[in-house]
DRENLOPA-999899 format. One record per residue (C-alpha): residue in three letters; x, y, z. Coordinates in steps of 0.5 Angstrom, whole numbers, plus 2048, in hexadecimal, padded with zeros to 3 digits. Example, Ala and Ser with C-alpha at 12.3 -4.5 7.8 and 13.67 -1.06 7.14 Angstrom:
<sites>
+-----+-----+-----+-----+
|   r |  c1 |  c2 |  c3 |
+-----+-----+-----+-----+
| ALA | 819 | 7F7 | 810 |
| SER | 81B | 7FE | 80E |
+-----+-----+-----+-----+
</sites>
This chain:
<sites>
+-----+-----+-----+-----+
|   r |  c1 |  c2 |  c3 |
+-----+-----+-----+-----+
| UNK | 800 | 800 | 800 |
| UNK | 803 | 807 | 7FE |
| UNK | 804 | 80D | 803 |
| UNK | 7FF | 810 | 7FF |
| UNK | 7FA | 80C | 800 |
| UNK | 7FB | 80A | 807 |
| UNK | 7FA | 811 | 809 |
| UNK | 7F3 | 812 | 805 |
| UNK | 7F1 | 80D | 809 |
| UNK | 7F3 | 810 | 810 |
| UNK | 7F0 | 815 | 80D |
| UNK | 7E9 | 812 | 80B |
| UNK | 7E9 | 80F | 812 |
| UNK | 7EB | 815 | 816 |
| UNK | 7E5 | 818 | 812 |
| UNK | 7E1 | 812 | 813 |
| UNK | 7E2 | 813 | 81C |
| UNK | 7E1 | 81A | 81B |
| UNK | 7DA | 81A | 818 |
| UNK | 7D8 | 814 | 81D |
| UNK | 7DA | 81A | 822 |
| UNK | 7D6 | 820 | 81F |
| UNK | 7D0 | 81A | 81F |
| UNK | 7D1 | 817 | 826 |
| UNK | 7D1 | 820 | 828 |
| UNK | 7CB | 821 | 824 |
| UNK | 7C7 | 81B | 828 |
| UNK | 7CB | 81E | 82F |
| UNK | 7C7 | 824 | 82D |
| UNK | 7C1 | 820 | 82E |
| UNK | 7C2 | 81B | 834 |
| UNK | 7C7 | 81F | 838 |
| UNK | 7CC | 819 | 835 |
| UNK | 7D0 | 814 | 83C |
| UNK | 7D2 | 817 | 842 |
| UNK | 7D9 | 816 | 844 |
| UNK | 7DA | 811 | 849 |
| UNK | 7DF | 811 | 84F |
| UNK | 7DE | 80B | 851 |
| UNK | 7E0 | 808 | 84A |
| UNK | 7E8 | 809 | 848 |
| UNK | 7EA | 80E | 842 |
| UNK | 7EC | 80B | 83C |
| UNK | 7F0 | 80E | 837 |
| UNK | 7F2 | 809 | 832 |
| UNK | 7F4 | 80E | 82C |
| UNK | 7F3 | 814 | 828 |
| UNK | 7F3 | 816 | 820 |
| UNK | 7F6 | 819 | 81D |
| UNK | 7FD | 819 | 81F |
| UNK | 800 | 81F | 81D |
| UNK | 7FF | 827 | 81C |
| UNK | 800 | 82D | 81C |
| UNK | 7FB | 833 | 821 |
| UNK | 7F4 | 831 | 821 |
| UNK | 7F4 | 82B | 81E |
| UNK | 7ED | 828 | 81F |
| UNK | 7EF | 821 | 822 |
| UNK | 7EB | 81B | 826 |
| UNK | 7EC | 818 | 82C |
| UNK | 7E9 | 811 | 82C |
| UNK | 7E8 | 80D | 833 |
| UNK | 7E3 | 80B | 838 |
| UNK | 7DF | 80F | 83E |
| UNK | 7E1 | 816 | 83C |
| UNK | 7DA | 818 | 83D |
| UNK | 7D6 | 81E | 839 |
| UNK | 7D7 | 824 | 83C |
| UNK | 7DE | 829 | 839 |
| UNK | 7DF | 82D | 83F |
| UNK | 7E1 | 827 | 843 |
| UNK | 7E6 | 825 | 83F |
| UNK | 7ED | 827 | 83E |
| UNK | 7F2 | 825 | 839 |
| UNK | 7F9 | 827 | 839 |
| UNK | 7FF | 825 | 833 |
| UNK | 804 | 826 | 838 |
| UNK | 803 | 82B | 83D |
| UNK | 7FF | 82F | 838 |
| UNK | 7F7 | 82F | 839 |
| UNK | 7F3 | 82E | 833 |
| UNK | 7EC | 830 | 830 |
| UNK | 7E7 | 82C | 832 |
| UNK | 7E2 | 82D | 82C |
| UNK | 7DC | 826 | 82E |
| UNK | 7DC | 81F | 831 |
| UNK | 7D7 | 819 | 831 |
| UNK | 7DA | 814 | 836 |
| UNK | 7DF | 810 | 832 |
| UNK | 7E1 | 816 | 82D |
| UNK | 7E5 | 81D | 82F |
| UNK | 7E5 | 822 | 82A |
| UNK | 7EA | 827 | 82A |
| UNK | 7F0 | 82D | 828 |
| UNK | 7F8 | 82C | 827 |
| UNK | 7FA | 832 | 82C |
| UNK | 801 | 836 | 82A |
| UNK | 806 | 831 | 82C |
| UNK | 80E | 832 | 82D |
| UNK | 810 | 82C | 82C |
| UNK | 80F | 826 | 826 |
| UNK | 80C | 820 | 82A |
| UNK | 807 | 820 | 82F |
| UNK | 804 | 81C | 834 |
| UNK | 7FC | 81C | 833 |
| UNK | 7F9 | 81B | 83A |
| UNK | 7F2 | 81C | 83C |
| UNK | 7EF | 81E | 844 |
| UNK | 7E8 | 81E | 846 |
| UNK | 7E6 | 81E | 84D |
| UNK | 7EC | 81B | 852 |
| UNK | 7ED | 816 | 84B |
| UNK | 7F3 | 818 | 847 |
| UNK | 7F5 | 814 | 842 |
| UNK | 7FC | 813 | 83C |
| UNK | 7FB | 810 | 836 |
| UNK | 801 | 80C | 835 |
| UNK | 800 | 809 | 82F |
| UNK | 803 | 80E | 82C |
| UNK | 805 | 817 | 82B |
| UNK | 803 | 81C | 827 |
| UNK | 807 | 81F | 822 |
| UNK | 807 | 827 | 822 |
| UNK | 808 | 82A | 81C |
| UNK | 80B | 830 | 81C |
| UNK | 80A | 837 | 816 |
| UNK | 80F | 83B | 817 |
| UNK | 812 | 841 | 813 |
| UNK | 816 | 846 | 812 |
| UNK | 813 | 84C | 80F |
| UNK | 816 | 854 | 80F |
| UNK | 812 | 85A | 814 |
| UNK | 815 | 861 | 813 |
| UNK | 81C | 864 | 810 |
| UNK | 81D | 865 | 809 |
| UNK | 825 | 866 | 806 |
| UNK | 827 | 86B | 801 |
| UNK | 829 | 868 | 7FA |
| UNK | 831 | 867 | 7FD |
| UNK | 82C | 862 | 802 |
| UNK | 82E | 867 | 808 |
| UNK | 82A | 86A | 80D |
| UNK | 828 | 870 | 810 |
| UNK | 824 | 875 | 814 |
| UNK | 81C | 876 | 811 |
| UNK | 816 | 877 | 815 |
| UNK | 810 | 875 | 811 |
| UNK | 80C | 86F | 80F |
| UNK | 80E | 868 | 811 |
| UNK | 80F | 866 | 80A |
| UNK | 813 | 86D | 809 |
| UNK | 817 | 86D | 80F |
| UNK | 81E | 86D | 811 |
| UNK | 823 | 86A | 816 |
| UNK | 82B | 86E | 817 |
| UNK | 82D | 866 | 81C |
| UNK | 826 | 863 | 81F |
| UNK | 82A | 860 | 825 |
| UNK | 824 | 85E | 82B |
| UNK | 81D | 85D | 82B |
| UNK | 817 | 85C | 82F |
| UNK | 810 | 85B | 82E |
| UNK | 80A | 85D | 832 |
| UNK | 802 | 85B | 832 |
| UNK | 800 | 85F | 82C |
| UNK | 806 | 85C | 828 |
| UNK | 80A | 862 | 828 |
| UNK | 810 | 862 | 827 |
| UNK | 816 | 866 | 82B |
| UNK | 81D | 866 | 827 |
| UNK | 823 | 869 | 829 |
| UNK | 827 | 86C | 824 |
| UNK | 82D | 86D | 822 |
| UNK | 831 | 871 | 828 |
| UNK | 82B | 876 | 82B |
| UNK | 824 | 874 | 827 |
| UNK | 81E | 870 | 82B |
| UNK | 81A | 86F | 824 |
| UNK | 812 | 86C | 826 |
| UNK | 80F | 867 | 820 |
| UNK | 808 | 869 | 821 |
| UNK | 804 | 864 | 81C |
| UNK | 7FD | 867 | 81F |
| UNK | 800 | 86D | 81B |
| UNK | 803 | 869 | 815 |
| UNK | 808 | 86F | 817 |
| UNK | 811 | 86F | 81B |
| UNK | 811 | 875 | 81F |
| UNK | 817 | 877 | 823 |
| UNK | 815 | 878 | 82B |
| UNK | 81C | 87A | 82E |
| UNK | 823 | 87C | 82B |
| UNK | 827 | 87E | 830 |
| UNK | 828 | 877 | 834 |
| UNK | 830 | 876 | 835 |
| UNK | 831 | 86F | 832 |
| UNK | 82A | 86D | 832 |
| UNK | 82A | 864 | 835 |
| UNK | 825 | 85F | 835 |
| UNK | 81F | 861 | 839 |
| UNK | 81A | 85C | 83C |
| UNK | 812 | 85D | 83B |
| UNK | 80D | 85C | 841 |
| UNK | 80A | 857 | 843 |
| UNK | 803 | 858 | 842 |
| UNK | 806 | 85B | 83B |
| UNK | 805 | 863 | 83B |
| UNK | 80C | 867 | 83D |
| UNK | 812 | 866 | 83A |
| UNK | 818 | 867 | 83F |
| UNK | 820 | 86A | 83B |
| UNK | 827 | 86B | 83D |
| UNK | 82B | 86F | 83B |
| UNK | 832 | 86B | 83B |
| UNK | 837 | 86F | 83E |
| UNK | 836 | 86F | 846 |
| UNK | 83D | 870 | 84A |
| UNK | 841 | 875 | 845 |
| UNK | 83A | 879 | 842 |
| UNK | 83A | 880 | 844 |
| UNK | 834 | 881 | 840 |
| UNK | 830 | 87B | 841 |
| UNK | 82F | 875 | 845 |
| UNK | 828 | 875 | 846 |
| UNK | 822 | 870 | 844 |
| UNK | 81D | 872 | 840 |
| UNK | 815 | 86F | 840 |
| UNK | 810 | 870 | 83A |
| UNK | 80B | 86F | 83C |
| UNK | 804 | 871 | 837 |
| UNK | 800 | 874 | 83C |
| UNK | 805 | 87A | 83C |
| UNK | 804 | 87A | 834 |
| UNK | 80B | 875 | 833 |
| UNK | 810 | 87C | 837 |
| UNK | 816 | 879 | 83A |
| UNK | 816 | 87A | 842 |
| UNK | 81C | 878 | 847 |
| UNK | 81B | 873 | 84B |
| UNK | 81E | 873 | 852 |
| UNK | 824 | 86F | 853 |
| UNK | 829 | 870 | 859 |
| UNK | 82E | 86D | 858 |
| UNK | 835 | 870 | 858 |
| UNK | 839 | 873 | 852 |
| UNK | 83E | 86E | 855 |
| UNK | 83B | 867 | 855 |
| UNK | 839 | 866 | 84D |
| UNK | 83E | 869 | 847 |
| UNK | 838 | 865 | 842 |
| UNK | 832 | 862 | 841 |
| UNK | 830 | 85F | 83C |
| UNK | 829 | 85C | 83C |
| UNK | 823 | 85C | 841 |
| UNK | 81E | 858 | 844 |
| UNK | 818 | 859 | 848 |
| UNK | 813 | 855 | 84C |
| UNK | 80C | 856 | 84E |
| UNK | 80E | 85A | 853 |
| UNK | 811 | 85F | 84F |
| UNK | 818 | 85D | 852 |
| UNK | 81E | 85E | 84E |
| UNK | 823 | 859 | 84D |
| UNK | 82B | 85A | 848 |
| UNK | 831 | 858 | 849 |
| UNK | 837 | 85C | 848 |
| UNK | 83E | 85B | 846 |
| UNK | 841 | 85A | 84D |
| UNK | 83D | 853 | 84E |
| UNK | 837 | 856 | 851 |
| UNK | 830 | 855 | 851 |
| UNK | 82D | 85B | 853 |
| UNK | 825 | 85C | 855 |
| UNK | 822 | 862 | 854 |
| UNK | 81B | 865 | 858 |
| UNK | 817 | 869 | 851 |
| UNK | 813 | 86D | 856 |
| UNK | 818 | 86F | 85C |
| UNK | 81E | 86E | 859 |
| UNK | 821 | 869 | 85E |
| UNK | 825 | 864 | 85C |
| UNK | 829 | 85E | 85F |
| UNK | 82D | 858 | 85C |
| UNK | 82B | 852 | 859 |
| UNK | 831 | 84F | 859 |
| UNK | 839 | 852 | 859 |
| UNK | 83E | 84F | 855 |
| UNK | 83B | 84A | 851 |
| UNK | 83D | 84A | 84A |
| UNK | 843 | 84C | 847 |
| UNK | 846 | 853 | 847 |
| UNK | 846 | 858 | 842 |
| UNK | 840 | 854 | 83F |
| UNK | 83A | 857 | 83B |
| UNK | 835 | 854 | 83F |
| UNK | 82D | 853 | 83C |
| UNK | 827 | 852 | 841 |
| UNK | 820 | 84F | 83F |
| UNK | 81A | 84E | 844 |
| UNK | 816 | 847 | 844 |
| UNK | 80F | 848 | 847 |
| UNK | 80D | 841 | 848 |
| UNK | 814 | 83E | 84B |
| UNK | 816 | 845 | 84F |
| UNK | 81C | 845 | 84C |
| UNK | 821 | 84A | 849 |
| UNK | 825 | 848 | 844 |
| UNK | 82B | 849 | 842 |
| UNK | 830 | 849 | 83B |
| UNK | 838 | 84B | 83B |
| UNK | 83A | 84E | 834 |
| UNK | 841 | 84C | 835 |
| UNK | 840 | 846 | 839 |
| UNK | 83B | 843 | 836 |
| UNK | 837 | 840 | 83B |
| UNK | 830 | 840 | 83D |
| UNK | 82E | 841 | 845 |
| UNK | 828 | 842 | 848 |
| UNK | 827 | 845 | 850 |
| UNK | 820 | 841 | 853 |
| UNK | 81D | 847 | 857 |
| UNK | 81A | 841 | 85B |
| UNK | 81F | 83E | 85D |
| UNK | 824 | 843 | 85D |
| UNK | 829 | 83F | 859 |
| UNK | 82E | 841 | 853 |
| UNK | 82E | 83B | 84E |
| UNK | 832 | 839 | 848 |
| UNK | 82D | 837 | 842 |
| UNK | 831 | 837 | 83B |
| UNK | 836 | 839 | 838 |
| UNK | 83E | 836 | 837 |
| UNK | 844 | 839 | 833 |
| UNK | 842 | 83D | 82D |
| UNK | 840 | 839 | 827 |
| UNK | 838 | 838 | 824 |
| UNK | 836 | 831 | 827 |
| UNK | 82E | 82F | 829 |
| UNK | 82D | 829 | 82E |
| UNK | 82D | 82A | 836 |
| UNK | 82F | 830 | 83A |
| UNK | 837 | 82D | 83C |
| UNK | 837 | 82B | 834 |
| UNK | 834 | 832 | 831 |
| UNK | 838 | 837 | 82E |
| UNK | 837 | 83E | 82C |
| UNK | 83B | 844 | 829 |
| UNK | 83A | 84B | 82C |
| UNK | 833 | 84A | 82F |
| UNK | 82F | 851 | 830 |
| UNK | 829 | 852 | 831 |
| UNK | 823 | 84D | 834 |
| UNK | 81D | 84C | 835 |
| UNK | 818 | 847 | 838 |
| UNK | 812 | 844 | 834 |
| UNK | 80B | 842 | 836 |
| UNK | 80D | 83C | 837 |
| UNK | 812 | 83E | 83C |
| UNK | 819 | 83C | 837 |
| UNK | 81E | 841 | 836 |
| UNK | 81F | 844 | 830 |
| UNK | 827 | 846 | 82E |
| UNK | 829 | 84B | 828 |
| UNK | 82F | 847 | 827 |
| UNK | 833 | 84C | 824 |
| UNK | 83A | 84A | 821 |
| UNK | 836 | 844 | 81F |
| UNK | 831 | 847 | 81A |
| UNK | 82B | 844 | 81D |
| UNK | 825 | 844 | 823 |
| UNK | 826 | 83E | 828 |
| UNK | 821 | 83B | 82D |
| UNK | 823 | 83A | 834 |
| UNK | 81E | 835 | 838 |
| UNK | 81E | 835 | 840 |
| UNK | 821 | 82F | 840 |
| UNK | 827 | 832 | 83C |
| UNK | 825 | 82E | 835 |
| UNK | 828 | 833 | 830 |
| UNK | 826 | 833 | 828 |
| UNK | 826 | 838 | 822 |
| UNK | 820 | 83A | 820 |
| UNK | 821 | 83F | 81B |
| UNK | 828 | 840 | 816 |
| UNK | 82C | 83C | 814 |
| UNK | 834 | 83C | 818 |
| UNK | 839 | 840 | 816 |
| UNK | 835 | 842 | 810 |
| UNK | 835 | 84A | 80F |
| UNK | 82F | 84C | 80A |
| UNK | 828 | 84E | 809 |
| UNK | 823 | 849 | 807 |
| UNK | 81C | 848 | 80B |
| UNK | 816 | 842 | 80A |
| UNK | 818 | 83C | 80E |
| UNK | 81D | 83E | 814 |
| UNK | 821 | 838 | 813 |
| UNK | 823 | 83B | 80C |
| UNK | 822 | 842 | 80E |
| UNK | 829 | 846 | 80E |
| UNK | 82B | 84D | 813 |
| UNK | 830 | 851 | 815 |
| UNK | 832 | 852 | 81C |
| UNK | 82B | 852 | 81F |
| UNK | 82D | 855 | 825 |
| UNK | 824 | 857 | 828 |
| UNK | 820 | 851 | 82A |
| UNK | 819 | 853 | 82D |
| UNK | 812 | 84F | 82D |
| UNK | 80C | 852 | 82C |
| UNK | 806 | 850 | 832 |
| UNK | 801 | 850 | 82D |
| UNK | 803 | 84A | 829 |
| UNK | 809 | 847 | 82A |
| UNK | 80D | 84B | 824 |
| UNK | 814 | 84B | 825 |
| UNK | 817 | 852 | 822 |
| UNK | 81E | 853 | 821 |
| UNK | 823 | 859 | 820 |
| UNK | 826 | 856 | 81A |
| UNK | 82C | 85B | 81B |
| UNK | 830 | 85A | 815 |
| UNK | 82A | 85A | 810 |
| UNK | 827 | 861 | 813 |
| UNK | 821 | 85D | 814 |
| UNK | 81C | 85B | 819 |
| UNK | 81A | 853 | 817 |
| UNK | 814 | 84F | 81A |
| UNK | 814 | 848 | 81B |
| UNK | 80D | 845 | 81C |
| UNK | 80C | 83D | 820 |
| UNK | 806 | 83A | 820 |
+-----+-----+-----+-----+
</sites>
């Protein structure tokens, strides 16, 4: 039998084992269809189809799984799916956005929770690589213009945050805070007298976005925090910060937690903490990565963990705010290598962020390509090809850039928008 053929029969039975669905629902309409019984075990026994992308429609086969929706919950892992109808035997549902290839089903009614083991889901995943903002001259350079998305330019898009309109702040060149408004269809320029303007960090619930200047120890014009904030039309305020002239020479890129606490380190070793309202401050941890180090932070909500990249070592770490602990969690000597933390490598990591799912996402620089860093420390390339310098969009394992130095995700869909520095361009990358 060919693989043509075989895959037109699941097809048909697949169909088949949907219309038996729609019936058995119709008739549930009617009668109410079969309670679950708790004192009957639940049976999982399997699930069709066996592979998909979001929001394919699927159907779990087994026993006792009674007629009403909102006692059921099916997970692919740990994400929960969408329960659409049921009639005892039969659940009908919706693949969620997953991280991951393979999945797990299991199903809990009640204090019943069952795993299908005769086999995993297979998640496919749509993935591209696509241009945002930025346009270069007929020499394939960029520049400084205001003006249409489509029309805009950039001088050396380096650092990016995105916030829950899915605007964008990048920080341009050496002075400019630029703002990719997608309601508007319109780049404006918010400040222009930034010193160095670094990676940023974005609220948890999404509205302000928080800047530093670069220099701190030897500036005599600024050291300060700068706040965005919309319900102060974008305008640029200082934030209080206490700490003395003496204790940080740079920072590099901020991170935030939900109660609007500051942490970054700096180059003598240090992590500091930063209180945005009265300016107080404290250490995190002194003297845990390498001196002289450009250091860059990113906030996890779902593990309250500061991570942690090192440009020059190479290496991620990550401060567990429950545990007070700094812990190492991947990176060895400078290269490109995907596998477990102790075996990844990197090239001139810069800015990260964390993803929806709790991964950390890494602009790779010198390696030309965005990596994904998993809470286990599991590392992959998920966009670029490494030590290829190049502009090329569409699938990301073919998609070329050139020293991406910005990372942000945005909060609305996952998005992953990139500082594509040596392009002059803003690039998006879309998982689903």
């Amino acid at each position: 039998m060919t693989k043509t053929n075989q895959k037109l029969i699941r097809n048909v039975c697949f169909f088949f084992v949907l219309m038996v669905f729609v019936v058995s629902c119709n008739k549930d309409d009617k009668n109410g269809g079969k309670p679950y019984d708790p004192k009957i075990p639940v049976a999982f026994n399997t699930f069709l189809p066996d592979s998909g992308g979001i929001a394919t429609k699927m159907v779990l086969l087994g026993k006792n799984f009674g007629n009403d929706p909102s006692m059921i919950k099916v997970y692919f892992n740990e994400k929960q799916a969408s329960v659409v109808g049921v009639d005892d035997d039969l659940i009908y549902v919706m693949v969620p956005r997953q991280p991951g290839e393979i999945s797990d089903i299991s199903v809990v009614i009640g204090k019943d929770s069952v795993v299908c083991t005769t086999k995993q889901f297979k998640y496919l995943l749509s993935a591209s690589v696509s241009p945002f903002a930025g346009v270069v001259d007929a020499n394939g350079y960029g520049g400084f213009k205001d003006g249409s998305i489509a029309e805009a330019m950039f001088v050396s898009p380096r650092f990016i945050n995105c916030d829950n309109e899915n605007n964008l702040f990048v920080t341009d060149n050496e002075e400019r805070v630029r703002l990719i408004s997608p309601q508007t269809d319109q780049v404006i320029t918010l400040a222009d007298h930034i010193a160095r303007p670094v990676g940023g960090c974005t609220s948890t619930d999404g509205k302000r976005v928080y800047i530093s200047a670069y220099v701190w120890r030897t500036s005599t014009t600024d050291r300060n925090v700068y706040c965005f904030d919309p319900d102060r039309q974008w305008n640029a305020y200082v934030v209080p910060t206490n700490i003395p002239r003496d204790r940080v020479d740079w920072v590099s890129q901020l991170a935030i937690d939900e109660d609007e606490i500051l942490y970054f380190g700096a180059e003598n070793g240090d992590l500091f903490k930063v209180d945005t309202k009265t300016g107080e401050w404290g250490y995190l941890a002194q003297g845990v990565t390498r001196s002289g180090d450009y250091v860059y932070a990113a906030y996890s909500q779902k593990d309250r963990r500061v991570y942690i990249a090192t440009r020059y070592e190479n290496k991620i770490y990550y401060f567990d705010l429950k545990t007070n602990e700094f812990k190492f969690l991947a990176g060895s000597s400078r290269g490109h290598n995907d596998g477990p933390g102790d075996e990844a490598q990197f090239s001139t990591p810069t800015q990260i962020a964390v993803d929806l799912d709790g991964n950390l996402i890494v602009a790779d620089r010198d390696n030309h390509v965005i990596r994904m860093v998993r809470p286990d420390g599991y590392t992959s390339t998920i966009a670029g090809v490494p030590g290829e310098r190049g502009y090329m969009n569409g699938i990301p394992e073919k998609s070329l850039f050139s020293s991406p130095y910005g990372v942000c995700v945005s909060p609305v869909d996952g998005a992953i928008y990139v500082a594509d520095m040596g392009n002059y361009r803003i690039r998006r990358i879309m998982i689903e």
